[in-house]
N, C-alpha and C positions, 0 to 999 in steps of 0.2 A: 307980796305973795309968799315970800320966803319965811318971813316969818310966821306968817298967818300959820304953813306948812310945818314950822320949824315946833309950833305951839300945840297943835293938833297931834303929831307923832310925838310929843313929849307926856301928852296927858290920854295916849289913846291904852288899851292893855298889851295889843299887839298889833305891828305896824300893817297888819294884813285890813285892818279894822279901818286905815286912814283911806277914804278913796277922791277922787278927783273931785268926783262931786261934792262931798266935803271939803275940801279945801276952797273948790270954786264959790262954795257960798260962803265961807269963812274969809275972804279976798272983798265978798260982794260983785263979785264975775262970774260970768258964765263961762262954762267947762271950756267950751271952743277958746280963752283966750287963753284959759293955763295952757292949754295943748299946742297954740300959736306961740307962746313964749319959749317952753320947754320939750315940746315933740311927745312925751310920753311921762307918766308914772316917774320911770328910771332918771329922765332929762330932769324932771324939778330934783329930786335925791340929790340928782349927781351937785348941780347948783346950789342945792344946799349944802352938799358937803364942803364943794369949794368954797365957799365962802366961810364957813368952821375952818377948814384946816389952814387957813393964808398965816393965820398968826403961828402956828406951829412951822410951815413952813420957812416964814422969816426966818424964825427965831434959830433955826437948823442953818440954815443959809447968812445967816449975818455973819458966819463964823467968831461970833464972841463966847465968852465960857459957855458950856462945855467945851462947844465946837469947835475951838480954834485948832488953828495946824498943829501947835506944842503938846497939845492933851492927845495921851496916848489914845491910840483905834481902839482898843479895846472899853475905855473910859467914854468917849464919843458913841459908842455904838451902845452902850448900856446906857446914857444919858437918853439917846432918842428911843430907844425902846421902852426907855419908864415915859416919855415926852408923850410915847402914842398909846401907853395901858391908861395915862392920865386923861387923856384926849377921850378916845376911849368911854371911860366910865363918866365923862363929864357930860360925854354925846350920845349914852348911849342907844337908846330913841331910836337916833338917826341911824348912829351904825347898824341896830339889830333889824333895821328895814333895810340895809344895804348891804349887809351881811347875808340875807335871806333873799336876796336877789339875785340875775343869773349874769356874770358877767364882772361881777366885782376884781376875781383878778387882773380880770382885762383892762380898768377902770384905770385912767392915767394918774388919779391920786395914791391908787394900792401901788402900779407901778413906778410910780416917784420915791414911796417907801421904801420896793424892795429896792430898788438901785442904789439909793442912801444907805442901807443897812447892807449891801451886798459890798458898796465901797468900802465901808469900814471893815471889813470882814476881810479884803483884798488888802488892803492898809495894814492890816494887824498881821496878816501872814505870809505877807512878798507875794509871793506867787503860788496861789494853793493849785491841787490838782485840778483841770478844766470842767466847770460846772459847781465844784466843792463851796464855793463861794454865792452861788446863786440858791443851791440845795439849803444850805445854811438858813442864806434868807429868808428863804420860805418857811423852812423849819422855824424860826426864831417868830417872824409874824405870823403862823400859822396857833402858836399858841397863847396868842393877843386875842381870838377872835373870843367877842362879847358873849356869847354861851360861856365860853369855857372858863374866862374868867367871875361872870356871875354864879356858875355850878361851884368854882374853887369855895367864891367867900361866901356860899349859902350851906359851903360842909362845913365851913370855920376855919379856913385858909385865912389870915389877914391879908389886909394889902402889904401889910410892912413883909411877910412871910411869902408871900407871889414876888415882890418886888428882889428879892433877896436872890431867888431862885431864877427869875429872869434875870439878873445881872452874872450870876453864876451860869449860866448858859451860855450867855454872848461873850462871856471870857471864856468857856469851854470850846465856842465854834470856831474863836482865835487858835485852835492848837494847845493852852495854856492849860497844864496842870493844875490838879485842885491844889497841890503843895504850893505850888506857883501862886495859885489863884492867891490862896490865903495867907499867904507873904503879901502881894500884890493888892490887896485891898487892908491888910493891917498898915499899911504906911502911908 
């Protein structure tokens, strides 16, 4: 069923266009069983995404390069932030229906992000002022969300030129000088 879902919001124009009904004949089931698997609309999404993001999540969680303890917070937390603009643009489908849904921050996947992006940010700066760390986060995933990086690359933004500027950011919410910065990434 997931896929069935996963195929439909990939090839629909906009994910307001995919409805249950649809999927449920795309399955070969009847609506009542998506709704018994998944509870609602938001329930398949959410399951979809879970199942998208487990390799992302590994691959954060295995702590091998980038992630391990010795790579500087600031290098860990630009790595997972290019991890989720990649993610991202590969899913976008999914995310720009789960983006436009109500609750997304609330969703335990976004909040897995921020906490992982809110630790490196904590890691990189001892102890910031109370909140500056979570404010951060949000500010850093809040300019991942799939509009604003399809509006970037439809002005002519490249990715290599978003990618540059996001990595330049999360060494900025560390505290770190642009002087610093560009020491800190020339070597």
């Amino acid at each position: 069923m997931l896929e069935a879902a996963d195929i439909l919001f990939a090839q629909a124009d906009g994910p307001e266009r995919v409805t249950m009904d649809a999927i449920a004949a795309a399955c070969s089931v009847g609506k009542g069983t998506l709704f018994r698997a998944f509870g609602s609309r938001a329930g398949l999404l959410d399951a979809l995404w879970a199942t998208k993001i487990e390799a992302l999540r590994a691959s954060v969680e295995s702590g091998a390069a980038p992630f391990r303890q010795d790579t500087l917070p600031q290098q860990r937390l630009a790595a997972f932030l290019d991890l989720i603009l990649t993610f991202k643009l590969d899913n976008r489908h999914l995310i720009r229906a789960l983006e436009f849904g109500p609750g997304i921050l609330q969703s335990p996947h976004y909040r897995w992000m921020l906490g992982v992006t809110a630790r490196f940010i904590e890691e990189g700066t001892g102890s910031p002022p109370e909140g500056a760390a979570l404010y951060n986060a949000h500010a850093l995933l809040a300019a991942l969300h799939i509009d604003l990086i399809e509006d970037m690359l439809a002005n002519g933004l490249s990715l290599d030129t978003i990618r540059d500027a996001q990595t330049k950011r999360a060494y900025m919410a560390m505290g770190i000088t642009e002087s610093d910065y560009k020491t800190l990434v020339r070597t």
